[in-house]
TORNU-627327 format. One record per atom (N, C-alpha, C): residue in three letters; atom name; x, y, z. Coordinates in steps of 0.2 Angstrom, whole numbers. Example, Ala and Ser with C-alpha at 12.3 -4.5 7.8 and 13.67 -1.06 7.14 Angstrom:
BEGIN
R   resn   name      c1      c2      c3
R    ALA      N      66     -28      39
R    ALA     CA      62     -22      39
R    ALA      C      66     -16      39
R    SER      N      64     -11      35
R    SER     CA      68      -5      36
R    SER      C      64       0      39
END
This chain:
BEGIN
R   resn   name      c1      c2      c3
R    UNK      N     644     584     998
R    UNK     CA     645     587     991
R    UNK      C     641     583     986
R    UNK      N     643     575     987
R    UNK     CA     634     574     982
R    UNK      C     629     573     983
R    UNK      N     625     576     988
R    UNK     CA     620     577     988
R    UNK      C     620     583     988
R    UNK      N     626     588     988
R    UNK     CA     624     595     984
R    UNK      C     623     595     977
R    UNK      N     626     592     975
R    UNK     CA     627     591     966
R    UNK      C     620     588     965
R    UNK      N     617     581     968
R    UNK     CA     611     581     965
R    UNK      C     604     585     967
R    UNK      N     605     590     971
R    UNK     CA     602     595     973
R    UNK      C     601     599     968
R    UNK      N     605     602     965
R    UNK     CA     606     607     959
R    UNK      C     603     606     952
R    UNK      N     599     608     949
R    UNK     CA     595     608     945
R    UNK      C     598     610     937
R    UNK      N     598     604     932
R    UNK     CA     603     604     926
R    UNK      C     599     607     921
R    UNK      N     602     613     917
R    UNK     CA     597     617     913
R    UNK      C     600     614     907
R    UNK      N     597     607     905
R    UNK     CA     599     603     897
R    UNK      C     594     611     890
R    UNK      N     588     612     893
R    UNK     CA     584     614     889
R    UNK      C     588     621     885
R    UNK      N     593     626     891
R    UNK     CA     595     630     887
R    UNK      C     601     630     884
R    UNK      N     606     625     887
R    UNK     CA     611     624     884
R    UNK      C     615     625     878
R    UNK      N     606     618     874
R    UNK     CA     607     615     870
R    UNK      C     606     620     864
R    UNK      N     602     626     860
R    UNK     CA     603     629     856
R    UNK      C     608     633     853
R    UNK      N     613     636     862
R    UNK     CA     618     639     860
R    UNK      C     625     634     855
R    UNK      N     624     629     853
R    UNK     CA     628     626     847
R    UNK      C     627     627     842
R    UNK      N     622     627     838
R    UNK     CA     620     629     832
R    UNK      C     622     636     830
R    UNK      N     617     640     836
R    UNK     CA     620     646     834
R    UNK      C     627     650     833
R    UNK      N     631     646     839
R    UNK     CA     639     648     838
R    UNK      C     643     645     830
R    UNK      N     637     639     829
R    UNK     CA     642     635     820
R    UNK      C     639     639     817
R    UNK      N     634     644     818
R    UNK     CA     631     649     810
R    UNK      C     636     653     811
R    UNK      N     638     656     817
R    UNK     CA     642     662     818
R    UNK      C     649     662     815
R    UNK      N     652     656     816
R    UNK     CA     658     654     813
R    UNK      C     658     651     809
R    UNK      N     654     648     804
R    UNK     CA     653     649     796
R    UNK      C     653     655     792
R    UNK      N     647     661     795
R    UNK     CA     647     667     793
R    UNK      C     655     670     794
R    UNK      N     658     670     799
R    UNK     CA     663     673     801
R    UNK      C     669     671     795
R    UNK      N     671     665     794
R    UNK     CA     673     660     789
R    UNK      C     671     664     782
R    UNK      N     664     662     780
R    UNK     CA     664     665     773
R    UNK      C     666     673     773
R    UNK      N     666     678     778
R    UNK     CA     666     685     777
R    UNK      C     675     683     775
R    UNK      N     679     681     780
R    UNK     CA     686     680     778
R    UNK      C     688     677     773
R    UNK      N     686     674     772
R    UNK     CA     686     669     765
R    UNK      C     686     673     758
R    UNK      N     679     679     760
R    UNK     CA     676     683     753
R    UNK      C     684     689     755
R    UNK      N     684     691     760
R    UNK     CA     690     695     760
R    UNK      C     696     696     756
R    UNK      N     700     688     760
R    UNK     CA     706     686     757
R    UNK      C     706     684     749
R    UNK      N     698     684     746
R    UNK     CA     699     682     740
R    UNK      C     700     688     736
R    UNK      N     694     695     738
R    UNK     CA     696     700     736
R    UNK      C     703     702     737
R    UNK      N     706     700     740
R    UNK     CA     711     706     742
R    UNK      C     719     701     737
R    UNK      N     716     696     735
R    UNK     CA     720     690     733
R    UNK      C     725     687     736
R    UNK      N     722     686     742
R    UNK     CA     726     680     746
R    UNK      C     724     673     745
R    UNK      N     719     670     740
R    UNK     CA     716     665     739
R    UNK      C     719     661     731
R    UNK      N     722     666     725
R    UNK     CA     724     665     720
R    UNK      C     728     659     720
R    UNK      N     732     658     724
R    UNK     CA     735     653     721
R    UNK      C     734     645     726
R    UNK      N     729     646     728
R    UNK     CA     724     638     730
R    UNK      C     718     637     725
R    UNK      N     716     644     722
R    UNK     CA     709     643     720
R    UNK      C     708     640     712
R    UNK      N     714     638     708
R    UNK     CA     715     632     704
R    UNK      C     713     625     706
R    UNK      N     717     624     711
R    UNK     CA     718     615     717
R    UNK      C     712     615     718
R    UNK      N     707     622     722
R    UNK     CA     703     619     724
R    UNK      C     696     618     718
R    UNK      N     698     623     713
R    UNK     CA     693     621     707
R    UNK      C     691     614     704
R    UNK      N     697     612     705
R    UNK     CA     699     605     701
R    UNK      C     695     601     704
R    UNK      N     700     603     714
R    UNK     CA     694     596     717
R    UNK      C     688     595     716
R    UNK      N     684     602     716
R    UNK     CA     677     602     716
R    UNK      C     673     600     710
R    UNK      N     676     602     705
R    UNK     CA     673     602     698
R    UNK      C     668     596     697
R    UNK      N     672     589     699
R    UNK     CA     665     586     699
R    UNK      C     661     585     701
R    UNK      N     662     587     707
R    UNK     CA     653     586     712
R    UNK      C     649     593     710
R    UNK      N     654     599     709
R    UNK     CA     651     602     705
R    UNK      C     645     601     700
R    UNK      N     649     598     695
R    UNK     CA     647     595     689
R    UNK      C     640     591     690
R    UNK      N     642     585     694
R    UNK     CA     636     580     695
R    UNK      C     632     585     698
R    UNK      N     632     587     702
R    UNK     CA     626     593     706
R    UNK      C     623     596     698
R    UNK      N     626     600     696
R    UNK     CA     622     604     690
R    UNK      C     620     598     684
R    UNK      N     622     592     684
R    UNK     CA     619     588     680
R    UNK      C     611     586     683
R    UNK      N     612     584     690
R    UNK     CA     606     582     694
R    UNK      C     602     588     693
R    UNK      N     601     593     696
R    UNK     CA     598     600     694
R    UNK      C     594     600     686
R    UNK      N     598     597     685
R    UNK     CA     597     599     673
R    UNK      C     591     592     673
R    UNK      N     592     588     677
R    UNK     CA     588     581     677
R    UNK      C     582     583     681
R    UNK      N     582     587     687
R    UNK     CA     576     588     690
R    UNK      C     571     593     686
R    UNK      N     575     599     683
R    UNK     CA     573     603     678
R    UNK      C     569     600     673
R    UNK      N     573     595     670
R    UNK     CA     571     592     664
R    UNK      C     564     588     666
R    UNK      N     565     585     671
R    UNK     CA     558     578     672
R    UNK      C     552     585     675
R    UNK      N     553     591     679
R    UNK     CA     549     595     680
R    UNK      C     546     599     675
R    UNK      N     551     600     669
R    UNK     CA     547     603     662
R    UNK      C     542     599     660
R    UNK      N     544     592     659
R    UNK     CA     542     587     657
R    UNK      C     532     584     660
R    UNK      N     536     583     666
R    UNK     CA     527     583     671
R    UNK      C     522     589     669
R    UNK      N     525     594     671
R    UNK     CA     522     599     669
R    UNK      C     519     602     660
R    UNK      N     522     600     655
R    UNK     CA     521     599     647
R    UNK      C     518     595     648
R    UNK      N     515     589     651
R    UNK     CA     514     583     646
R    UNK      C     507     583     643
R    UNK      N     502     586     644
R    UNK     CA     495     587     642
R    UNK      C     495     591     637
R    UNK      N     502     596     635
R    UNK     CA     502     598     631
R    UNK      C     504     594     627
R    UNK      N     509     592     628
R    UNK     CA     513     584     624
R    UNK      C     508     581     620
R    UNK      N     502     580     625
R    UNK     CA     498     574     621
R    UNK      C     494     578     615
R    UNK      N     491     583     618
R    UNK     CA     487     587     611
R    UNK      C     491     588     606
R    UNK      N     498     590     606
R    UNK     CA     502     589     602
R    UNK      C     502     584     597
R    UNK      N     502     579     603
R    UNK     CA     502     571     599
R    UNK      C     496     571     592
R    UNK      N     490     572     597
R    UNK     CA     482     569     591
R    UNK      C     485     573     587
R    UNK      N     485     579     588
R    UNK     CA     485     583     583
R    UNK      C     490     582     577
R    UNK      N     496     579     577
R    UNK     CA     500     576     573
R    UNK      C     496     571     569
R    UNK      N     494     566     572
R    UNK     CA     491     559     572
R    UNK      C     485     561     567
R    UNK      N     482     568     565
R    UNK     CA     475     567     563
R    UNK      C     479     572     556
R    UNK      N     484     577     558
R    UNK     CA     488     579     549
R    UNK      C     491     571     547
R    UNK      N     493     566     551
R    UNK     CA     495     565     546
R    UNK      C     490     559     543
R    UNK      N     484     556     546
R    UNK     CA     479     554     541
R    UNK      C     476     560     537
R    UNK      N     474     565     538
R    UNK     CA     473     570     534
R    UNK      C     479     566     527
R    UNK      N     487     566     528
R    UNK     CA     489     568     520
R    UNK      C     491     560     519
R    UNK      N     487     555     522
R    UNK     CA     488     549     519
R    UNK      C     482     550     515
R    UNK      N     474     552     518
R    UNK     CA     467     552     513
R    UNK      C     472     556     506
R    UNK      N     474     564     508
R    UNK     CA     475     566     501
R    UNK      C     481     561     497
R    UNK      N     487     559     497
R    UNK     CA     489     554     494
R    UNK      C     485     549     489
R    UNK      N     481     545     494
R    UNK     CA     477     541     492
R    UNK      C     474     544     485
R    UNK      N     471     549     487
R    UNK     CA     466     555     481
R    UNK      C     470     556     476
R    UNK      N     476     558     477
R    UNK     CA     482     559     470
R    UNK      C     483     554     470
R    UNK      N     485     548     472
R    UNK     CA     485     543     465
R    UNK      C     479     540     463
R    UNK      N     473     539     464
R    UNK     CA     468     540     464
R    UNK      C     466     542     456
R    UNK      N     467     551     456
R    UNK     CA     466     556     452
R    UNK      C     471     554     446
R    UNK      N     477     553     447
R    UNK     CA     483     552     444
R    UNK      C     480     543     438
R    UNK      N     481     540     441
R    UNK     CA     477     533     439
R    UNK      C     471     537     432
R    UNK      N     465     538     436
R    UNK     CA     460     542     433
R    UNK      C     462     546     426
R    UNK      N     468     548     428
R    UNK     CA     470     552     423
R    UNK      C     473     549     416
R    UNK      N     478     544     419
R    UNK     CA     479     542     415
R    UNK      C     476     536     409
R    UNK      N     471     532     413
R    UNK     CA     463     530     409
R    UNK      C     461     535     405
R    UNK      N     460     541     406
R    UNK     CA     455     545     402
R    UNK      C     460     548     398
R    UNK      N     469     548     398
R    UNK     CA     474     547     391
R    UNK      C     472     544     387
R    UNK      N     472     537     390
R    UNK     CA     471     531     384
R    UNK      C     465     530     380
R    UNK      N     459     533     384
R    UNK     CA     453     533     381
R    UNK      C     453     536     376
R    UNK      N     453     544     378
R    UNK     CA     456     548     371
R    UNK      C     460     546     365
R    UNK      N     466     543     367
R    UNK     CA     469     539     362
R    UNK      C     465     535     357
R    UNK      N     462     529     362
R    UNK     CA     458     527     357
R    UNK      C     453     529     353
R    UNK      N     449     534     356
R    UNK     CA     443     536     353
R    UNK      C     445     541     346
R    UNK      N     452     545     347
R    UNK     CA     454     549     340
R    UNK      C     455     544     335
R    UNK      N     460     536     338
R    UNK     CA     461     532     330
R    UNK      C     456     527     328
R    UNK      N     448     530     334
R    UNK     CA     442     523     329
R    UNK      C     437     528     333
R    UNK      N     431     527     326
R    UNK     CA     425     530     328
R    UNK      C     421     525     332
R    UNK      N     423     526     340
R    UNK     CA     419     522     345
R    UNK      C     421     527     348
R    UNK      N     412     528     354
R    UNK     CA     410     530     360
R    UNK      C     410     525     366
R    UNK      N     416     528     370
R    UNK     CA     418     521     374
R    UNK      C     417     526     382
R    UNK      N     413     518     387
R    UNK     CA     414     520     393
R    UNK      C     419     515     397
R    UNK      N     424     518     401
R    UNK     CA     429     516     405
R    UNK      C     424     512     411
R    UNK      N     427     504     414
R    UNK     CA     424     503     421
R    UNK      C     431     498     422
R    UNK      N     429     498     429
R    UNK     CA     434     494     433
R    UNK      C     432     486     433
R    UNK      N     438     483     434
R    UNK     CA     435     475     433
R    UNK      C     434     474     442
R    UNK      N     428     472     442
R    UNK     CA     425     470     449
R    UNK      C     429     464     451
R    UNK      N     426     461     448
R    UNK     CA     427     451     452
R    UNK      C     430     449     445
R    UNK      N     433     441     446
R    UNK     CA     436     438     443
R    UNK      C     433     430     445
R    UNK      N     427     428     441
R    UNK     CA     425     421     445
R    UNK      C     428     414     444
R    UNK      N     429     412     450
R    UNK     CA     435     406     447
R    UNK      C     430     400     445
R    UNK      N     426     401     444
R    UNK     CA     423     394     438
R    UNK      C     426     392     434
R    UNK      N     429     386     438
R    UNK     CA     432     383     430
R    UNK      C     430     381     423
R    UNK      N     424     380     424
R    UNK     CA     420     379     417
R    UNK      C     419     386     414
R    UNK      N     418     392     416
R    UNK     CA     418     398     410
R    UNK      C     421     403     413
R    UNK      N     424     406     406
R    UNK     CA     431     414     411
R    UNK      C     427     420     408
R    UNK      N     422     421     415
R    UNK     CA     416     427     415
R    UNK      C     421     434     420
R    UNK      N     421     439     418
R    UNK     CA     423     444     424
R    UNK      C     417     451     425
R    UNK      N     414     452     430
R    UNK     CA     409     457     431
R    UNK      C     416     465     434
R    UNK      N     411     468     427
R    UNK     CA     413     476     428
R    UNK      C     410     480     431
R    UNK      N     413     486     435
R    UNK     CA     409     490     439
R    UNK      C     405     494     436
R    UNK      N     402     493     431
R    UNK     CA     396     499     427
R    UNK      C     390     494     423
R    UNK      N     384     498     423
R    UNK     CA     379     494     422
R    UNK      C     374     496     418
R    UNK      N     368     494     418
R    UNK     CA     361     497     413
R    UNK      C     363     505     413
R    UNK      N     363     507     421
R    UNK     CA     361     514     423
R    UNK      C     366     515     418
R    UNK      N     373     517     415
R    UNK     CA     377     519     414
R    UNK      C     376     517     406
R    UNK      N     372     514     403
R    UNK     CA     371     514     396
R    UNK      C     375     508     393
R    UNK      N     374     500     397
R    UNK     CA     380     496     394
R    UNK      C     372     491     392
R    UNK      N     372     487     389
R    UNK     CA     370     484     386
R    UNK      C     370     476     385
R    UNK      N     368     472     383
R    UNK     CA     369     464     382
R    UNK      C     372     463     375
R    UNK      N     377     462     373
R    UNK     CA     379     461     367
R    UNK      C     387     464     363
R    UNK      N     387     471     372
R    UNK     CA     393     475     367
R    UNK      C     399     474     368
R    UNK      N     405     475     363
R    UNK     CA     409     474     364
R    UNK      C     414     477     369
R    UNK      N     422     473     374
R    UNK     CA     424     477     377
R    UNK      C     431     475     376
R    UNK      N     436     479     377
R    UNK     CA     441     482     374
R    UNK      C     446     482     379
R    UNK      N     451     482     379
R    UNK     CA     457     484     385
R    UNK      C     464     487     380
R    UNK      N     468     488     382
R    UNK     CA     475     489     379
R    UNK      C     478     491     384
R    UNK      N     485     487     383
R    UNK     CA     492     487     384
R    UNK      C     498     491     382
R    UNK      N     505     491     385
R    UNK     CA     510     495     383
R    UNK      C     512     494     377
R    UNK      N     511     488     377
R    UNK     CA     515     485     370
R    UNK      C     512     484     363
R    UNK      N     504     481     365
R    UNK     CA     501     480     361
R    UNK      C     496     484     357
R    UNK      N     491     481     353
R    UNK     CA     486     489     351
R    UNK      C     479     484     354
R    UNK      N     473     492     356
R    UNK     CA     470     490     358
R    UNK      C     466     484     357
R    UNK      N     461     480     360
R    UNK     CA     458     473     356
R    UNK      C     455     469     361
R    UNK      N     450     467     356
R    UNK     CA     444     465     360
R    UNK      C     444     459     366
R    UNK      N     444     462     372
R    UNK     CA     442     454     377
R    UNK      C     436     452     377
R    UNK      N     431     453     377
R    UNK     CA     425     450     379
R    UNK      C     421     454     376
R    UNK      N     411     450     377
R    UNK     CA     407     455     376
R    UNK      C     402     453     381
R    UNK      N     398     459     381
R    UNK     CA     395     460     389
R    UNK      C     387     453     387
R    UNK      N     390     449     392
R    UNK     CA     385     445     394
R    UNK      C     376     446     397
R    UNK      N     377     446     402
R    UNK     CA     373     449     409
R    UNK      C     373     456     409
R    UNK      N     367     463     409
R    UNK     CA     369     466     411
R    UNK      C     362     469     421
R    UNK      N     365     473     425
R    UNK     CA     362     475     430
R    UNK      C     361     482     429
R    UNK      N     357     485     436
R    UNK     CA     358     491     436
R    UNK      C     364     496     435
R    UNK      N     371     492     440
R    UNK     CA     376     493     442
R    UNK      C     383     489     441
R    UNK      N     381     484     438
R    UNK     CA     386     478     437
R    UNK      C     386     475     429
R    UNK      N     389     473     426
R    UNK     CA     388     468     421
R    UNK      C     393     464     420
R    UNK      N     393     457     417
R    UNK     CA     394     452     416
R    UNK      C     397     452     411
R    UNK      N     407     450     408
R    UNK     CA     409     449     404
R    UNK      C     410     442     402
R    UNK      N     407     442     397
R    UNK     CA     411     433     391
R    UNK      C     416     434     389
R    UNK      N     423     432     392
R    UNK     CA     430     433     390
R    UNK      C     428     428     382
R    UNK      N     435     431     377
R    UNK     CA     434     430     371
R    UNK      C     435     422     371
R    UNK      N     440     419     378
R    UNK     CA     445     414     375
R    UNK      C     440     409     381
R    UNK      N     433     411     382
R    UNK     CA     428     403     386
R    UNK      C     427     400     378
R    UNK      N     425     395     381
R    UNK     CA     424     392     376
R    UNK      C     418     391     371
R    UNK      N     415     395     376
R    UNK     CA     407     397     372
R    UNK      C     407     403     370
R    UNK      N     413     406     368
R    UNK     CA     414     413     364
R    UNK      C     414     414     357
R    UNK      N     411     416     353
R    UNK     CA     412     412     344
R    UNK      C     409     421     342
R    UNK      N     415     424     337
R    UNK     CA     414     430     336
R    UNK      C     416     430     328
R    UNK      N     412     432     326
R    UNK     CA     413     433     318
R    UNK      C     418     437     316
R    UNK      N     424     435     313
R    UNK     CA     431     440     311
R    UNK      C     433     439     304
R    UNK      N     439     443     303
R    UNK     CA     441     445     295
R    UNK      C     448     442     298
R    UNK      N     453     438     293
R    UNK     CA     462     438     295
R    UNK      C     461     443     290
R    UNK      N     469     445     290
R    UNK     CA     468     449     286
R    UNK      C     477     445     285
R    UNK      N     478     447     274
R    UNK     CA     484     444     271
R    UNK      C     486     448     266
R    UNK      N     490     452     267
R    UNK     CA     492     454     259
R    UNK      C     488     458     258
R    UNK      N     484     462     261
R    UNK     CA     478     468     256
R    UNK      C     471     462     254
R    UNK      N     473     456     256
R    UNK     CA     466     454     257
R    UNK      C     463     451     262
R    UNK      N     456     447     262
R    UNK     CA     455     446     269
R    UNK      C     448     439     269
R    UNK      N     450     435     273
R    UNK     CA     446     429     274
R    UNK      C     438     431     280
R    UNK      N     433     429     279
R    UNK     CA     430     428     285
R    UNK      C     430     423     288
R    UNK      N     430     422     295
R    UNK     CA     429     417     298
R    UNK      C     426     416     306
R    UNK      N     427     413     309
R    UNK     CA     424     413     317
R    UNK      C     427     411     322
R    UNK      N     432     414     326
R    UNK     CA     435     415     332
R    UNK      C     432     412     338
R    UNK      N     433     407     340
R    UNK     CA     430     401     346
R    UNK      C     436     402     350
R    UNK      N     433     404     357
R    UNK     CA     439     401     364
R    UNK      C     442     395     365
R    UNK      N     447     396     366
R    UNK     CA     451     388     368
R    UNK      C     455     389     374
R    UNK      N     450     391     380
R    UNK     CA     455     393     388
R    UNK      C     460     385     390
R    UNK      N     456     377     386
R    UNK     CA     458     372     390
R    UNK      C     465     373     387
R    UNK      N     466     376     382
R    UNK     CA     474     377     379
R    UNK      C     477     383     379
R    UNK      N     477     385     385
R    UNK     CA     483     390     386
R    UNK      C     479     396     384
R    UNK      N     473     399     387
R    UNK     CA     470     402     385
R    UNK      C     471     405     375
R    UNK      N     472     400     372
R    UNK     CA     473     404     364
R    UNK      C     464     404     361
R    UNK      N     464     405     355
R    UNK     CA     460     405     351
R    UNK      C     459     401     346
R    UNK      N     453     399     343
R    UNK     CA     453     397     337
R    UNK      C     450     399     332
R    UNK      N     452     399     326
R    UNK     CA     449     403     321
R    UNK      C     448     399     312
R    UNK      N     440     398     313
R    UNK     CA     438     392     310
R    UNK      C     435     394     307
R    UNK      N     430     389     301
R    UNK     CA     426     392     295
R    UNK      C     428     397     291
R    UNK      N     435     395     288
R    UNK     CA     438     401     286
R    UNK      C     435     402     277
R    UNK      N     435     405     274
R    UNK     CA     434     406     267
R    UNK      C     439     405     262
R    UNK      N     438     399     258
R    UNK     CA     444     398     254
R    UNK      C     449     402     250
R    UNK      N     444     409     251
R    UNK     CA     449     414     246
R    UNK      C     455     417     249
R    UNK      N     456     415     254
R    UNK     CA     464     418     255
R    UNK      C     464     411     263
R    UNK      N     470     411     261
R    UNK     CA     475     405     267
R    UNK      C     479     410     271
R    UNK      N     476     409     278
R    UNK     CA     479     413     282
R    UNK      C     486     411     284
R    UNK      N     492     414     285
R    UNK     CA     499     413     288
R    UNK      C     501     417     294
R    UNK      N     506     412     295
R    UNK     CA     508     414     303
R    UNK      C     508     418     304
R    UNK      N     507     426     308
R    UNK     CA     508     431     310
R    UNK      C     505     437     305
R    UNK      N     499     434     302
R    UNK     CA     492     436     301
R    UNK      C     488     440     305
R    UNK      N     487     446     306
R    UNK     CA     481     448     309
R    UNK      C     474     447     309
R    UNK      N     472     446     314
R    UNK     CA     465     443     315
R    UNK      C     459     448     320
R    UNK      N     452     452     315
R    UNK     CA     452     457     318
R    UNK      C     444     452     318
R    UNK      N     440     460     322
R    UNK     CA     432     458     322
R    UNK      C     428     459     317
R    UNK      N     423     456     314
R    UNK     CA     421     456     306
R    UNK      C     414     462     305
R    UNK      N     412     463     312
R    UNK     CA     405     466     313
R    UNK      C     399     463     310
R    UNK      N     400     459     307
R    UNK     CA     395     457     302
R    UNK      C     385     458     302
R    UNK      N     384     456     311
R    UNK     CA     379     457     313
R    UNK      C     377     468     312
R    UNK      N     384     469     315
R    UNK     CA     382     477     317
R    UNK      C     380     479     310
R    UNK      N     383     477     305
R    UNK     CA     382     480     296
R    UNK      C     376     479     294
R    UNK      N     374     469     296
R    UNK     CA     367     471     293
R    UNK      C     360     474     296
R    UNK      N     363     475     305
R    UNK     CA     358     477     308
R    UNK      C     352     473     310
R    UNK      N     356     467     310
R    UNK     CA     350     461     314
R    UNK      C     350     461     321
R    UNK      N     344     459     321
R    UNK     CA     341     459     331
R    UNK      C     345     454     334
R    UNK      N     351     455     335
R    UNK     CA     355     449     337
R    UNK      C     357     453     342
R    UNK      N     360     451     347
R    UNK     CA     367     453     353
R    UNK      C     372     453     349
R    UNK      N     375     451     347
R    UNK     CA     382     455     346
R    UNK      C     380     459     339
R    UNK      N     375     462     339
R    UNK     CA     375     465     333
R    UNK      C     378     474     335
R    UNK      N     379     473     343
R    UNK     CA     384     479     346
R    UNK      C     391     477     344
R    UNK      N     393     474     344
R    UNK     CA     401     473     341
R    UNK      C     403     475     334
R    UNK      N     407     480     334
R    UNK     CA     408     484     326
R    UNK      C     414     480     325
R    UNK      N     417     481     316
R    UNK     CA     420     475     314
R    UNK      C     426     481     316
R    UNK      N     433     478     313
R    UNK     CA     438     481     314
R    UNK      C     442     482     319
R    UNK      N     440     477     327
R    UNK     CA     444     476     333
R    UNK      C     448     473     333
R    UNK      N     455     473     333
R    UNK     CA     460     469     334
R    UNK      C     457     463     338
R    UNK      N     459     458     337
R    UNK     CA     458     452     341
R    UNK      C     466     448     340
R    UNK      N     469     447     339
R    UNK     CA     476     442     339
R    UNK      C     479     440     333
R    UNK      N     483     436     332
R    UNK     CA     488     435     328
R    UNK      C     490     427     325
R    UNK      N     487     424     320
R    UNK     CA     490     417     317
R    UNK      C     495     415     322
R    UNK      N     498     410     327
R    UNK     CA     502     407     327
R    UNK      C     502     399     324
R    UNK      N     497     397     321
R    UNK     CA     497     389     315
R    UNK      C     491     389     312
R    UNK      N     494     387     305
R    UNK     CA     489     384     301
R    UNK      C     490     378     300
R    UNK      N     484     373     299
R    UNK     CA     482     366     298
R    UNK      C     476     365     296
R    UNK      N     477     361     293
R    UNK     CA     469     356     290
R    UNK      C     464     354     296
R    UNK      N     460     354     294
R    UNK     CA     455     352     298
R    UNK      C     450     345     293
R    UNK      N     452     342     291
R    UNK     CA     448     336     286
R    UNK      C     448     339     280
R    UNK      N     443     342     275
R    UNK     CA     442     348     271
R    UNK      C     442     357     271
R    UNK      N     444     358     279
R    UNK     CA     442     364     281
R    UNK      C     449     366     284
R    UNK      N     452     375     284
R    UNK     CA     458     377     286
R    UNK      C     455     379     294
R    UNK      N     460     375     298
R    UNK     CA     460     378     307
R    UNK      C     467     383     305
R    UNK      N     464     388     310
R    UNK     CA     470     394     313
R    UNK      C     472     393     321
R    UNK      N     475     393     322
R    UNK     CA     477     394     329
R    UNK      C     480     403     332
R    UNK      N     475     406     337
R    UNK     CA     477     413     340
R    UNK      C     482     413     344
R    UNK      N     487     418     343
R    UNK     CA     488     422     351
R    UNK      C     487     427     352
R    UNK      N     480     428     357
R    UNK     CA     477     435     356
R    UNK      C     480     440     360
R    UNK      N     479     448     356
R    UNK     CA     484     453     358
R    UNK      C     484     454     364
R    UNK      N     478     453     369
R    UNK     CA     477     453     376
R    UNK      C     476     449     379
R    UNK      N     478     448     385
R    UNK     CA     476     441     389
R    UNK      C     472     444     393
R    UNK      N     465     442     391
R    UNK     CA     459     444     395
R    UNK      C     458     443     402
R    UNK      N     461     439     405
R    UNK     CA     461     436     412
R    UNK      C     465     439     416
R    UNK      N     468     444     415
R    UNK     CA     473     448     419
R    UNK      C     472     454     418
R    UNK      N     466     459     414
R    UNK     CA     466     465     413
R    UNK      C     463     469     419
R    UNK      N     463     473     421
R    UNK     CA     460     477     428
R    UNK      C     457     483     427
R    UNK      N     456     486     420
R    UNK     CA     451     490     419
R    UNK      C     449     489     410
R    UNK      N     444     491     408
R    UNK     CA     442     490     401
R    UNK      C     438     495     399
R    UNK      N     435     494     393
R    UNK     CA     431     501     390
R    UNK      C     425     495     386
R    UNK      N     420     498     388
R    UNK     CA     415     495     384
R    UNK      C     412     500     378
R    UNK      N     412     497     373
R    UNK     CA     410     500     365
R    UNK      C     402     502     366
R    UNK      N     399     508     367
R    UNK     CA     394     509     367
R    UNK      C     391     510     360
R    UNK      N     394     512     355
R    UNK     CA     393     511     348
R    UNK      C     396     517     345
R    UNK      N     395     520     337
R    UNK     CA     398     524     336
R    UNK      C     398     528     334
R    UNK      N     402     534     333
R    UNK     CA     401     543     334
R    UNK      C     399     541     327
R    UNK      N     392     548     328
R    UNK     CA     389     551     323
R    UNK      C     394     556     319
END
């Protein structure tokens, strides 16, 4: 008998398919009665229980699906994404440059208020420039402006600034000029000596305005004329005197009648009255100015 059995030949190869096929047949079979019983409502009253159970895996399956969906939108957009990108990245230096330009303009604008202002309450032709540099020499308070010969500035002219509080008045006068640059002698070096008027009561002293930056950047205002004694809180302007008689001098560009500061002391000087200033503008801190080109016809 065992040598009949090992005689006999085991057909493994066909066997083996018919299992699959019978578990498709009776799944199909399964779902058809299933679809059945549900139509016919033989299922109702499981088919809460069984919702419940599944609802999560449910859930996490269509969460994974949304994640697969999402990273495949994503792969697929991303080159879109990126040109997107530049192209945000270059509007928005485009509306940094225009900002810049509006205040820029805005700035601009309001310089050329002020200008106007001044030029309706005094007859001067004034050119606006930007303070360039500020040189730390301790021994002289020089600041070059960005405007030059080309622009019509001169050796000798006067230049001017004004504040919120204060009225306009003279800082400096142009020293050095360039094609494109010139060079201011702030009023308060010490090598600054500017021929001025105090003024008292309706009348008025000559004298001459010398820098004293070793003292708190103030003024001093000396060779006064005996006819009037200057008091504290005296105004003290520019006298012109060079510009009147029309001598070949440098500062014969400086017209008289610019505010320059204010008496804060009087004192002897041996035979002679000293004034001590505090002038209207502290020239050492101003960032744009106007130079006095001379004035309207």
């Amino acid at each position: 008998m065992r040598n009949y059995l090992d005689d006999q030949p085991i057909d493994l190869a066909g066997s083996t398919p018919r299992r699959p096929l019978l578990m498709a047949l009776m799944l199909c079979g399964l779902a058809l009665v299933l679809f059945f019983a549900d139509s016919l409502g033989f299922l109702t009253p499981v088919r809460g229980p069984l919702e419940w159970v599944f609802r999560p895996v449910a859930q996490q399956l269509t969460s994974w699906r949304n994640g697969v969906s999402s990273f495949t939108t994503t792969v697929t957009s991303l080159p879109h994404i990126r040109a997107e990108n530049e192209d945000l990245k270059r509007r928005i230096s485009q509306l940094e440059d225009e900002l810049i330009a509006r205040e820029q303009a805005r700035a601009e604008n309001t310089r050329l208020r002020q200008q106007l202002g001044i030029e309706e309450e005094h007859p001067w032709r004034l050119l606006g420039a930007e303070v360039a540099i500020r040189f730390p020499d301790a021994g002289r308070r020089v600041i070059l402006i960005a405007r030059g010969h080309k622009a019509g500035i001169e050796p000798g002219m006067a230049v001017i600034a004004q504040t919120d509080s204060g009225p306009t008045a003279l800082v400096g006068i142009v020293e050095e000029v360039g094609s494109y640059m010139a060079s201011v002698l702030l009023i308060t070096d010490f090598g600054s000596k500017v021929s001025s008027r105090v003024l008292h009561e309706g009348e008025t002293a000559l004298g001459i305005v010398q820098g004293q930056w070793q003292r708190g950047s103030r003024l001093r205002l000396e060779q006064i004329e005996r006819s009037v004694t200057p008091h504290v809180g005296d105004t003290v302007v520019s006298a012109g005197l060079t510009s009147e008689l029309q001598l070949p001098l440098a500062l014969a560009s400086v017209p008289g009648g610019i505010p320059i500061g204010t008496v804060e002391a009087v004192r002897s000087d041996g035979y002679a009255l000293v004034a001590e200033l505090q002038p209207f503008i502290d020239s050492e801190r101003v960032n744009y100015v106007w130079v006095i080109l001379g004035q309207k016809n």
